[in-house]
N, C-alpha and C positions, 0 to 999 in steps of 0.2 A: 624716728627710725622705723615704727610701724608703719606706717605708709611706703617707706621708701622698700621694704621686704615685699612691698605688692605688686612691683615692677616685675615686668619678665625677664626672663634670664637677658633677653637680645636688649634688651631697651636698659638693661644694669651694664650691661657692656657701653654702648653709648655711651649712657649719661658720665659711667667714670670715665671716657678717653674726652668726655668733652673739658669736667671737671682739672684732668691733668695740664688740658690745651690751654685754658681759661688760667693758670694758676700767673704762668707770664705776664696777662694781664690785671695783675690783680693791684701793679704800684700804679695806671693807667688811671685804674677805678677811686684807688687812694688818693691821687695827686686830684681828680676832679672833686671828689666828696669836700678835700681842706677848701676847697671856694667855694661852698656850698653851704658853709653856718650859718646857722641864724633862721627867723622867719623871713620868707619874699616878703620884696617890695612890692606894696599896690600897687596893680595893674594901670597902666597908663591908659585916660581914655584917648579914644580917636581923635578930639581935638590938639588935645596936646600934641600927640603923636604928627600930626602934621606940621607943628611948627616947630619941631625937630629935625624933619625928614620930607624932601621934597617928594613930589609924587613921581614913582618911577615908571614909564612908561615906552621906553628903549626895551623891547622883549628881546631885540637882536645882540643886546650886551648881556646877556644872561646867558647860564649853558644851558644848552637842553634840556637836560632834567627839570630845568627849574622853567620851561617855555611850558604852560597850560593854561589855560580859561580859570577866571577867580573861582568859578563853581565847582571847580575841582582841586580849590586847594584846603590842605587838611591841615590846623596850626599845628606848627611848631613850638608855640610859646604861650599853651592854657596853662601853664601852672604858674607863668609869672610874664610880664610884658618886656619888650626884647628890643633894641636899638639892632643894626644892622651890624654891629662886630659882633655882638652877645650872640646873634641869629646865626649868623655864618659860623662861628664857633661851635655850635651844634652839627653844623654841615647842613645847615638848612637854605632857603631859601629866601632872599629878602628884596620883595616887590613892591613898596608904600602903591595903594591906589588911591583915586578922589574920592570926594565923598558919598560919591551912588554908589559906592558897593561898601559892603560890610564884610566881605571875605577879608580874613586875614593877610596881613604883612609878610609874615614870616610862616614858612610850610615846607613839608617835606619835598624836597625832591623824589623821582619814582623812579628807579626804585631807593630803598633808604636804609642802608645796614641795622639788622636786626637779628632775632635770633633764628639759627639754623636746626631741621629737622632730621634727625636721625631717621632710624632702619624704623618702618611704621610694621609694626606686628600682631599678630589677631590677641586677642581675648575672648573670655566666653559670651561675652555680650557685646565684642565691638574689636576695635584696637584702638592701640594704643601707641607713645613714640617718647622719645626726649629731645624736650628745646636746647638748646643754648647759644650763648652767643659768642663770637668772635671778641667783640672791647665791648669794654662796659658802656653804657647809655649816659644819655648826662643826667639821670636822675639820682638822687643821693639813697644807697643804702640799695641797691639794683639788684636785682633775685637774676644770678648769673646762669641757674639752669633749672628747667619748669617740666613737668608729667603733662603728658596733653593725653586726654582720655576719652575716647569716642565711642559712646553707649546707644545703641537701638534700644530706645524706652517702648516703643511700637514703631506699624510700619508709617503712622502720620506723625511722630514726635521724634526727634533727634536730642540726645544731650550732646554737647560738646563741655569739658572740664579742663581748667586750666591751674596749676598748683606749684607750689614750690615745694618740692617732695624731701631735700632737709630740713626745713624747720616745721614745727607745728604752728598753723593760721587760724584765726578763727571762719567758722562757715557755720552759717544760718541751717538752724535746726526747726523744725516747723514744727508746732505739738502735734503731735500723734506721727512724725516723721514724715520724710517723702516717700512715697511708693515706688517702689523699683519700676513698675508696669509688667506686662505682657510682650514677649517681643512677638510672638506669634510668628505662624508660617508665612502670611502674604506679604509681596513685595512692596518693600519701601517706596513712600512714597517723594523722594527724593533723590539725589548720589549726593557726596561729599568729595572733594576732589581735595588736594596738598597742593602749596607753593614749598620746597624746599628753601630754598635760600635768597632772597628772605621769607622769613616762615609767612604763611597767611593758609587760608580755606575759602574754597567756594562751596556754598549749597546750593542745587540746582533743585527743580521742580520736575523728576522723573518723566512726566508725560509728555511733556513739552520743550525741556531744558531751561527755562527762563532762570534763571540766577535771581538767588533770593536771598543769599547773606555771599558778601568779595570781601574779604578784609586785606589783601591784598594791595589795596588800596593806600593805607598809611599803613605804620609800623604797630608791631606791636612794644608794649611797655610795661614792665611787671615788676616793680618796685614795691620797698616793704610798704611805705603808704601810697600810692600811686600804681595804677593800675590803668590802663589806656587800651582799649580796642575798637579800631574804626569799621563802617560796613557801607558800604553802597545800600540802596532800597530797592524793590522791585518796581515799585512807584510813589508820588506824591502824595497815597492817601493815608495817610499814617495817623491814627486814633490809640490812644492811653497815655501812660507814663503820666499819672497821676499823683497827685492830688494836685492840680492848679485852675485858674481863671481862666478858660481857653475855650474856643468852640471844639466841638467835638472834633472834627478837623484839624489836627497841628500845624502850625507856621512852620514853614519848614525855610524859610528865609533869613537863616542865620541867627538863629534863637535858640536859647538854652534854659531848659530845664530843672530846676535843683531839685532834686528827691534826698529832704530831710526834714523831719517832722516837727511843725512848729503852730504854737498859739498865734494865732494871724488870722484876722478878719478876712474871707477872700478879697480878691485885686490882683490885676493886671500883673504879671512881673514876680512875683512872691511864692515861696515854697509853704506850702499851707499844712494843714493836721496829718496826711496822709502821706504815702511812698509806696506808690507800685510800681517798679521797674518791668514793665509788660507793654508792647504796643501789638495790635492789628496792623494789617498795612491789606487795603484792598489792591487787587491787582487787576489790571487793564480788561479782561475778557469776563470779572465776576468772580475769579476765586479769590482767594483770599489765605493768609500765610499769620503765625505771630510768633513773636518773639520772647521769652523771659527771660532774665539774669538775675539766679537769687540769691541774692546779695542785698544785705544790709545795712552796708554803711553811707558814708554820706554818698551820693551819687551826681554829677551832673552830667546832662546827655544835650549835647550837642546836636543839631539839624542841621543841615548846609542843602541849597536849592538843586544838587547834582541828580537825584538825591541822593543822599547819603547819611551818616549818622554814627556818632561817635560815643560808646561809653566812656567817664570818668569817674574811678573810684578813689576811694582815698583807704581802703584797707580791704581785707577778706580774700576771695580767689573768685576767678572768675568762672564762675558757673551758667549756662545756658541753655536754655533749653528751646528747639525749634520746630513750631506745630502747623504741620503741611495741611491742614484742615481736609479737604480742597475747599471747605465754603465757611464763612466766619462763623459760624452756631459753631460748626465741626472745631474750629479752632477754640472757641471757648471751652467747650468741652472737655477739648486734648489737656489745654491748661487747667482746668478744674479737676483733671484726674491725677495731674501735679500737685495741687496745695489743698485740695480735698473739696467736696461738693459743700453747695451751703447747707446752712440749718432748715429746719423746715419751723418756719415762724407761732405761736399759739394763733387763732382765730380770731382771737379779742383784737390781737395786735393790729389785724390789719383796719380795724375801725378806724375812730377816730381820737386823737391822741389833746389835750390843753393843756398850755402849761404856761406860766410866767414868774421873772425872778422877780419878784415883788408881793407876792400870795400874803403873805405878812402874819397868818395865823392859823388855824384852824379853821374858825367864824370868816373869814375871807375866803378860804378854801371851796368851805361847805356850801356859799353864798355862791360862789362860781358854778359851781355842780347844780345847783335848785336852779339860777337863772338860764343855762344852758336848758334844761327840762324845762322848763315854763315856757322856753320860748319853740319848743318842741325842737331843737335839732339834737339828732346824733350824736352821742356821744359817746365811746367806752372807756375813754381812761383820762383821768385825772392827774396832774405830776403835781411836785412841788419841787423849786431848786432850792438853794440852799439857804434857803430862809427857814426852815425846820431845824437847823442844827443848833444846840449851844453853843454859842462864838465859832462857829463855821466850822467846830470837829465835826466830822463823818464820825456816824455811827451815835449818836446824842440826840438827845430831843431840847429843844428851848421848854424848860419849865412852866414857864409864863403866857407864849402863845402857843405852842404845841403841847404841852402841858396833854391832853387830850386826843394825841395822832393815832392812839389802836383804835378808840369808839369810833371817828372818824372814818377809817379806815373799814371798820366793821358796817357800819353805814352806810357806804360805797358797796359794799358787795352785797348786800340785802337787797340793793336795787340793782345789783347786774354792772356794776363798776369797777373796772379795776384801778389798782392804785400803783404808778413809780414814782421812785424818787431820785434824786442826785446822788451819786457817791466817788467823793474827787479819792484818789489814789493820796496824796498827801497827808500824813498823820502827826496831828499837833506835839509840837513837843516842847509846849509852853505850860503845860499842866503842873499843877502839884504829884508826888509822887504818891501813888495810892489813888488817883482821883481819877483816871483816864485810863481807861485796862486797855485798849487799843494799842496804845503804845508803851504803856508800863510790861503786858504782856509779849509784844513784841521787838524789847529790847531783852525780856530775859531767854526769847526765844532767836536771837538774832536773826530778826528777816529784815533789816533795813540796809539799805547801801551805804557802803564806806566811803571815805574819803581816801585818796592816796598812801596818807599815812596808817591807813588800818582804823579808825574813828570814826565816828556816825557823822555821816556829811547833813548838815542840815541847809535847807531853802527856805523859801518864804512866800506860802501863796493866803489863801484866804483867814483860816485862822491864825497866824502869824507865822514862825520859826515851824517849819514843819518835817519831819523825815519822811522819806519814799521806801516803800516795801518794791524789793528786787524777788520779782513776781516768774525766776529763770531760779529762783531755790526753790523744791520740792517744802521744806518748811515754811517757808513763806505762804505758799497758796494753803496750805491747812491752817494757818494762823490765818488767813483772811478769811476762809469757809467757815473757822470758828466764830469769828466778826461777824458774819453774814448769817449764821443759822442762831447766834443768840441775839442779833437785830430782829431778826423776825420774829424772833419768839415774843417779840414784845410789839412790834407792827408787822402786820400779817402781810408786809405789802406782795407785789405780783410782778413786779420787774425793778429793773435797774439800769440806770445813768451815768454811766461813766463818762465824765470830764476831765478834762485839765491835763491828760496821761499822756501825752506827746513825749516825756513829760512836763511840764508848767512850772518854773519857779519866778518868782519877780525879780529876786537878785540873780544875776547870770551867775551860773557854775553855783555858788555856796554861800553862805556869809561869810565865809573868812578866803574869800577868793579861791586861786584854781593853780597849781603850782607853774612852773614853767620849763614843762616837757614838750616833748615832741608830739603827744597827744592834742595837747592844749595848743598846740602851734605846729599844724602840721604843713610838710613841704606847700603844699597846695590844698588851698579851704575853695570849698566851689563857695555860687555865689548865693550863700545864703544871706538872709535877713539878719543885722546888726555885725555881718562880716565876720562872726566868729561861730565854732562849732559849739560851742558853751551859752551864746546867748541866750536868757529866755529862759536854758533849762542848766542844768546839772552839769558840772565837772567830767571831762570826756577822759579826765582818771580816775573817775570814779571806780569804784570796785564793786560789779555782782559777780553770782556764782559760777556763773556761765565764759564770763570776759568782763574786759573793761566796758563800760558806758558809752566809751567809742565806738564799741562795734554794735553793741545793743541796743541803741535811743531808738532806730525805727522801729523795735520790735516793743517797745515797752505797754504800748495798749492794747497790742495782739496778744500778751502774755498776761496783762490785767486783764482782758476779755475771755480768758479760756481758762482763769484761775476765776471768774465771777459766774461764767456758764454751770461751771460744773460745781460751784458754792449754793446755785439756787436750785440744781437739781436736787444738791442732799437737803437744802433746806425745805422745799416748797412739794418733792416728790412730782412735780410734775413738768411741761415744756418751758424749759427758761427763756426772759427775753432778757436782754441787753444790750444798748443803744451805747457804743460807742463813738468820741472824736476824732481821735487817732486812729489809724487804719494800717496796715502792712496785709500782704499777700496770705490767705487762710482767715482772715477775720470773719468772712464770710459764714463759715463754719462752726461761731460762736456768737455773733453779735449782727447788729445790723447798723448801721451809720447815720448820720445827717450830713448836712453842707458846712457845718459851724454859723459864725456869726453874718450872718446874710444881709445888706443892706435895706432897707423897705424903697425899693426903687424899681423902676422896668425894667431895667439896664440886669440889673440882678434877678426879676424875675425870670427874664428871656434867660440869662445865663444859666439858672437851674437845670434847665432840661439835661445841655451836655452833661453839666456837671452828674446828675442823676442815672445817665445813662451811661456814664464812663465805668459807675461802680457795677453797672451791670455787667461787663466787659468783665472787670475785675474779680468778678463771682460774689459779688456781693448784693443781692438782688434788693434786700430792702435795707432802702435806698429814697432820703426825702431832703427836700431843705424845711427851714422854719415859714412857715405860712404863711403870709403878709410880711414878714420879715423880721430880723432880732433886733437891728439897729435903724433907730430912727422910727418918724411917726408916721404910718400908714393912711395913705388917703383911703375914703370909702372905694372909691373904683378900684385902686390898686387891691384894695384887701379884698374884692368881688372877684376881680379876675385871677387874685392868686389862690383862692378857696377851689374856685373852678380849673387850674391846673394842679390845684394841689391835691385834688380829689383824685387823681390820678398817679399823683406819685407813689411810689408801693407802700411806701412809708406814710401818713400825714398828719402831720406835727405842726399846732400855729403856737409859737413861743414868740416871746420877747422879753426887752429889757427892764428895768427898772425906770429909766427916767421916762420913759414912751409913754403917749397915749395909748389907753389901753385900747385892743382888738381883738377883743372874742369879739365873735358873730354878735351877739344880742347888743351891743353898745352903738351899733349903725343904723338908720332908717329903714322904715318897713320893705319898700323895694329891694334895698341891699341884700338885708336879711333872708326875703325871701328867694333871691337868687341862690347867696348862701347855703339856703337848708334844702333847695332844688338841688344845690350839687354835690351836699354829701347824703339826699334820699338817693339820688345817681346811683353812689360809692356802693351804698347799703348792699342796693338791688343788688349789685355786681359783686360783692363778696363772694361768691359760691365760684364763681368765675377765677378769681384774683386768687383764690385760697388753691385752688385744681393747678393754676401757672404757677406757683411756688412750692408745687407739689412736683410737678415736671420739673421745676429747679433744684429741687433738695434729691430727684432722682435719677435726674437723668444731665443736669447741669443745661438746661434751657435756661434761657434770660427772659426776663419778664418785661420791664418796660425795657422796650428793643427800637433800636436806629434802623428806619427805614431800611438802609443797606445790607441788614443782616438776613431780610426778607426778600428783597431783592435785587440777588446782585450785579445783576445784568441791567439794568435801570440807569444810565449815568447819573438822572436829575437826583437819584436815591442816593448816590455817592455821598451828597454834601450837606444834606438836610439835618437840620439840629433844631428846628423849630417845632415841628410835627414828633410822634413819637408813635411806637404801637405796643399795645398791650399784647402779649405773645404773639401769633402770627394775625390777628385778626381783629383786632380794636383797635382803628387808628382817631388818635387825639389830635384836634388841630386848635390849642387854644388861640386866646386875645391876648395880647405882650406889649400891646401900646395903648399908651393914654388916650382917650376920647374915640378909641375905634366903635362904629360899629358894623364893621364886616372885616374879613378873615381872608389872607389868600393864603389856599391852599391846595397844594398839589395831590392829587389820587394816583395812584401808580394803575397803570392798566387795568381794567376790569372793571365788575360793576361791586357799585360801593353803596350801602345804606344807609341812610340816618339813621342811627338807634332810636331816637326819638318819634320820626314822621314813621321810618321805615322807605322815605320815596328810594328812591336807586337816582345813583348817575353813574352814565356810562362815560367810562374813562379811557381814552386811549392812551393814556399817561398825559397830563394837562394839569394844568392850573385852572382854577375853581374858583369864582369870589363866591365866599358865604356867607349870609346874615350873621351877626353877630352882635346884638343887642345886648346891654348889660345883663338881662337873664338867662343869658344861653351862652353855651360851651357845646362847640359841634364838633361830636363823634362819632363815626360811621363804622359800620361794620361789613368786614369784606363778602365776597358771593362766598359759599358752599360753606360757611361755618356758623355751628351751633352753639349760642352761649346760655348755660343755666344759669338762672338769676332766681332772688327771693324776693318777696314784698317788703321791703325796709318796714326798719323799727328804730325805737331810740336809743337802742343797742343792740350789739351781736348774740348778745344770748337770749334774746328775746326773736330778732328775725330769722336764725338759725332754727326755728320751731314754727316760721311761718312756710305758708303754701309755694311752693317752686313756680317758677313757671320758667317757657323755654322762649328765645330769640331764635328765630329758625331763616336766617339769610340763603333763599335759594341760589345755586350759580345757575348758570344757562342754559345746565342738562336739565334745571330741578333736581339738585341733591346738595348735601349738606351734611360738614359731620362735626361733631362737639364731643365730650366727655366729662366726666364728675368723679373728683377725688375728693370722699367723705370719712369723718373719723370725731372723734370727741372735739378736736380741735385744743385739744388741752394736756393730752398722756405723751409718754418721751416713747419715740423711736416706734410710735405706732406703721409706721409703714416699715421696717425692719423685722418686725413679729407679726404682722400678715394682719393687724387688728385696724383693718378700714375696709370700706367698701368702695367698690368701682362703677361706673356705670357706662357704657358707649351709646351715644345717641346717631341716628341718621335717618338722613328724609332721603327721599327720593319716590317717583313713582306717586306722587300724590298723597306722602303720606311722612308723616315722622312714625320714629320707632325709638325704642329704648332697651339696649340689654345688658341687664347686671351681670359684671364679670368676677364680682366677688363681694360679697355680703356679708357683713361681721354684725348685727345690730342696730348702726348705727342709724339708717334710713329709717329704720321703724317707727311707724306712727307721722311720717311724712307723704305729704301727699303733692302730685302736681296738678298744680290750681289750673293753667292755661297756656294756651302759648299763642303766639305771634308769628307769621311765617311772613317773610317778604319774598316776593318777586313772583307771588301767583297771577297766573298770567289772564284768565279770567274769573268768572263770579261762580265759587261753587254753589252746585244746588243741593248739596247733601253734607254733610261733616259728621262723622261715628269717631266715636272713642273704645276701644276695643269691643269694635262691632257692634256699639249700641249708638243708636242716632241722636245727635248732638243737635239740638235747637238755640244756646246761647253763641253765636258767632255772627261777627260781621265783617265786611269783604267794602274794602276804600277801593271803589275803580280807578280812583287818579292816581292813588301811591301803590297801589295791587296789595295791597296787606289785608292778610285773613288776620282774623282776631277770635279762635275760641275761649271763651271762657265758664264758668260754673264746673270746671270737673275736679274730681275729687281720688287720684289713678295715683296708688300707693307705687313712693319710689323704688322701692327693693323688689319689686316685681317687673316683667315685662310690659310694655304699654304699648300702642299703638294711637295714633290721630291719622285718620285720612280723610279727605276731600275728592270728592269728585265735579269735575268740570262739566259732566253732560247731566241729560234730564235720568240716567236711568241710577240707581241705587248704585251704594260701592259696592264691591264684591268685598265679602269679609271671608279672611284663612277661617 
């Protein structure tokens, strides 16, 4: 009834003359819901279906409504499969086609009774109206009259809200909530237009008109579990709606998408760990538009070649929100100021990360850390899965072989190592009573989730019979920060592994099964893995504090991820990491991700990239798959060339399984290796770099490993590339993704583009490129006019973090060049919120790089810049000064034009100067 008092006076009139109209209808609604018992019957597939139903192809026997092109038909019958009296029974349309097309049978006619739009009235941030309908829909349990609420979030983001204003529903609450926004004075960068009857909305693109969400198109449908909104697209290039197997590019040829969070090795076809109901869609001339619905429960979304594109929910309201960018950054942005910017990650993190389920003790542990050092490569952080635990509880040490995991640990950071470990959400509840405080504690503090009948629901994943703490009660996350800060009191570890939180049980729903509701059986299950919404995990009547387990399963790792961020900050006092599985919209803002169980194949290597760059899109910027791969045995090649792309992912993590040959770097031949420890001294250099883009992502929501097209979008060939990648606007990656290569095609967009390496240029007119590619090289270029600070690697972060700077100084074709430097302990919480880092702007031009500190907190002190590198000097200087003092170490490549000073010693926290001059006479020094 509180909601329903928020209506306006005009929209309360409405909605009661609609409620009075509607009541006639209500034996209409009665008499269809008694044929509606029971769970649907399996969807018939296509083959069947034709030997039912001949192919109809007589368009002239049909009525009009139902005369349109397959690409324009929107089903009729996703919630269950439909013979031609069940179709026309709906008033639908029923057209069998052969087997080249995969458009549905059965679809709506246009137009298609629906519900009707009252008197639309302002609000203080939008207006607002009441739906309803004429007769009831043929869905069971039909929400017969809905609040439609249209909010300027700003003048690029639109909400549009959809609700059923008698009952209360549940809607996704995001930690820390959603921000209202700003509506500000400038004008929208959109209209919104109304269909009255039957209801729909257009959004248009203000400058232009282009129409960018028609829902007009099919009907709407707002049922208690069933929920249905279809939209036209502005065009074919539609990127997100994650977590799946897909190139960056979505199929939009009649495929469907399920967004529901599940333990699932990637592959083709399969709704995997994650659910972001978010897409991009570039548009024809370079701008670019996105979409959110946030919404939580199970989802499948629909593509059709029109294009077009359909939500399916199965509970909650539908919420939307629509961000007119004009250019994709703009749009990530708009959406990142919806579900919050991300974290700003520790320093250590972006090293390099080892880890494997197999570690077996301490003495194996320790043995992997010495051999990583002996054979000199990089490394800062150490894991162990869950081979540390007694009998697989979280939160326990094995006696016997970790017996020993704090010295261990203490060990590790005398040399500059940090240490994570695994911690699955699941808590044993096979213990003796007294024996296991975990969950003896957390049964007398009830944080675990119930079963239907009010009882502790138990599952079954690694240590046996285990409960799940419901991480959506305020006591549960301090019962888990107590877990967490008296773990550490006893290993001092430095981050944390969250698995399995999808969440993961081996028996579907419970042990003692799942009752037989309408939760557990709902009108329509998309098409999830094992065909049911219970499979795999937990009871979808389950009971947390929040809702049922039905509305909650996609949020469960985002609410483990922000009950474990803020566990390690009271623990550790300092920047918390954690690597979640599971993913929903905001994780960003706590955790950082992987790909899960990744095949050791090309197939799956080449797939990484989308995958990686999708969660950029999603605001979640680091962002990695496992390195050579989790499943299966790694050849030497595969494991060289995914070292060499994996040195690039924000994230890089080399894990795997237990029965695998093992794949650290030092178990491969000397060539190997040394390619190897070539591409993460790369990584090292490039820290200063990679740590400054995640700094622009935690402030400003820039993406960091970025899809060609977000740079540029005017570039057609940019549109589709998912091979290539770039490190913010200016480091482009073009690894090796096939067996026995050795050269690269790759495309340079316009301009002139450098080796990082040679430094030569090639001039690009937008072209394909072959490039050597030898099993020791991974070729990266760097674009004209930008400057990248780099360090002298070391065999960790906290050691090269103290070595000499040096600068990358890529001239463009004026001769100028600009870069920047975001510096700080790399270790303290919210240091860029309390102004405790320092800034620095670099720029060449005029024959000369320059440096100016924009803001100095300490942290630079006592660093110095060693040298730099300038490409695209166009002849042989005869002089080079370092502020104003004449510089004798430099050399000058006429074939590639790279200057190369080096011996200088020009403290960072102060202004500097390098200039060259081209002629015989001396530079002029300010």
């Amino acid at each position: 009834m509180a909601r329903w008092l928020k209506l306006s006076a005009a929209a309360l009139l409405a909605l009661a003359f609609s409620t009075l109209c509607d009541f006639r209808h209500s034996l209409i609604l009665n008499s269809r819901l008694a044929g509606n018992g029971g769970p649907p019957k399996p969807k018939l597939g296509r083959t069947l279906r034709h030997r039912l139903e001949p192919a109809d192809n007589d368009a002239e026997a049909r009525p009009p409504r139902c005369v349109m092109p397959p690409e324009r038909r929107f089903d009729c019958g996703r919630d269950r499969a439909l013979g031609r009296r069940e179709c026309e029974r709906r008033a639908c349309c029923y057209a069998p086609l052969d087997d080249s097309s995969a458009a549905p049978w059965c679809f709506y006619p246009h137009p298609y009774p629906g519900y009707q739009m009252g008197v639309l009235t302002p609000t203080l941030r939008g207006r607002e109206a009441a739906l309803t309908r004429a007769s009831a829909s043929y869905l069971p349990r039909d929400v017969a009259v809905l609040h439609l609420e249209e909010t300027r979030q700003s003048a690029g983001c639109l909400r549009l809200t959809l609700k059923d204003p008698w009952s209360e529903r549940y809607e996704v609450e995001l930690p820390g909530g959603v921000p209202q926004g700003k509506s500000g004075s400038q004008d929208a960068l959109y209209t919104v237009a109304y269909k009255s009857k039957p209801f729909g909305f257009i959004v248009r693109r203000a400058s232009n008109g282009r129409v960018i969400m028609n829902s007009t198109v099919a009907p709407l449908l707002f049922a208690e579990q069933y929920l249905q909104l279809s939209t036209t697209l502005a065009s074919s290039l539609v990127s997100g709606l994650g977590e799946h197997y897909t190139s960056l590019l979505l199929d939009l040829n009649w495929t469907s998408l399920t967004l529901w969070n599940r333990d699932m090795a990637p592959h083709a076809g399969a709704n995997l760990y994650g659910s972001h109901p978010f897409y991009v869609v570039q548009e024809e001339d370079g701008l670019a538009h996105g979409v959110f619905l946030l919404n939580s429960n199970a989802i499948e979304v629909v593509l059709q070649p029109l294009p077009a594109l359909t939500w399916v929910s199965t509970g909650g309201v539908l919420d939307l929100y629509v961000f007119m960018g004009p250019d994709a950054q703009t749009v990530i942005r708009q959406y990142l100021r919806v579900i919050g910017f991300p974290m700003m990650p520790p320093y250590w993190s972006l090293g390099f990360h080892l880890c494997r389920w197999g570690y077996k003790s301490t003495n194996a542990t320790r043995q992997v850390a010495q051999r990583m050092h002996d054979a000199n490569f990089p490394m800062d952080v150490q894991w162990n899965d869950l081979d540390y635990a007694s009998q697989g509880r979280v939160f326990t040490e094995d006696p016997l072989r970790f017996g020993d995991l704090k010295e261990m640990v203490d060990e590790f950071h005398q040399r500059g190592i940090k240490y994570v470990l695994i911690l699955d959400p699941g808590i044993s509840a096979t213990s003796p009573p007294g024996t296991y405080q975990p969950f003896d504690d957390g049964l007398k503090r009830d944080v675990f989730i119930k079963n239907a009948t009010g009882h502790l629901l138990l599952g079954k994943v690694w240590p046996g019979f285990t409960a799940f703490p419901d991480f959506t009660n305020p006591e549960t996350r301090q019962w888990w920060q107590d877990c967490i800060v008296d773990f550490y009191s006893e290993v001092p570890l430095d981050g944390l592994w969250i698995d399995m939180n999808e969440p993961t049980s081996f028996v579907s729903g419970s042990t003692e099964g799942c009752p037989d509701t309408e939760l557990e059986n709902p009108p329509y299950t998309p098409r999830v893995l094992g065909g049911r919404l219970s499979s795999w995990t937990l009871c979808m009547s389950a009971r947390q504090k929040r809702s049922a387990h039905y509305d909650l399963h996609n949020v469960y790792g985002l609410t483990q991820a922000f009950a474990t961020h803020s566990a390690l900050v009271k623990a550790r006092g300092k920047r918390p990491f954690v690597l979640s599985r599971s993913s929903f919209p905001s994780i960003g803002r706590f955790s950082g991700v992987w790909t899960g169980d990744v095949r050791s194949d090309w197939e799956q290597l080449a797939y990484s990239i989308p995958s990686v760059l999708r969660f950029g899109l999603f605001g979640v910027p680091l962002a990695g798959a496992d390195v050579c791969g989790f499943g299966g045995d790694a050849s030497e090649e595969l494991c060289v060339r995914w070292m060499q792309l994996g040195a690039f992912y924000p994230f890089m993590r080399n894990h795997n399984d237990r029965p695998n040959a093992p794949q650290e770097p030092y178990v491969f031949g000397q060539k190997a290796q040394a390619a190897m420890r070539d591409a993460l001294r790369l990584r090292y250099s490039l820290l200063p770099f990679l740590y400054t883009l995640f700094h622009h992502a935690h402030a400003s929501g820039d993406t960091v490993a970025r899809p060609l097209f977000m740079e540029f979008p005017a570039d057609p060939r940019c549109r589709v590339i998912d091979r290539q990648f770039l490190w913010g606007s200016s480091v482009l990656v073009s690894p090796v993704l096939e067996a026995g290569a050795a050269e690269v095609s790759a495309y340079l967009p316009p301009g002139t583009w450098y080796s990082l390496r040679s430094g030569r240029p090639t001039y690009s007119e937008g072209e394909d490129v072959l490039l050597s590619a030898p099993l020791d090289t991974v070729n990266i270029h760097v674009r004209e006019g930008h400057v990248i600070p780099r360090q002298e690697p070391a065999l960790t972060s906290a050691v090269s973090r103290r070595n000499a700077f040096f600068l990358t100084v890529a001239l463009s074709a004026d001769g100028t060049a600009r870069g920047d430097l975001f510096w700080d302990d790399g270790d303290s919480v919210d240091t860029f919120q309390s102004g405790n880092y320092s800034y620095v702007l670099f720029a060449a031009g005029q024959s000369q790089v320059a440096s100016e500190p924009i803001r100095l907190n300490g942290a630079l002190d006592g660093l110095v810049l060693g040298g730099t590198r300038v490409f695209g000097v166009p002849s042989p200087p005869r002089y080079v000064a370092a502020n104003g003092e004449e510089v004798k170490d430099f050399t000058y490549n006429a074939d590639t034009k790279v200057l190369k000073v080096s011996g200088l010693a020009l403290p960072m926290s102060k202004m500097f100067t390098v200039q060259w001059a081209l002629t015989c006479a001396a530079p002029r020094y300010p």
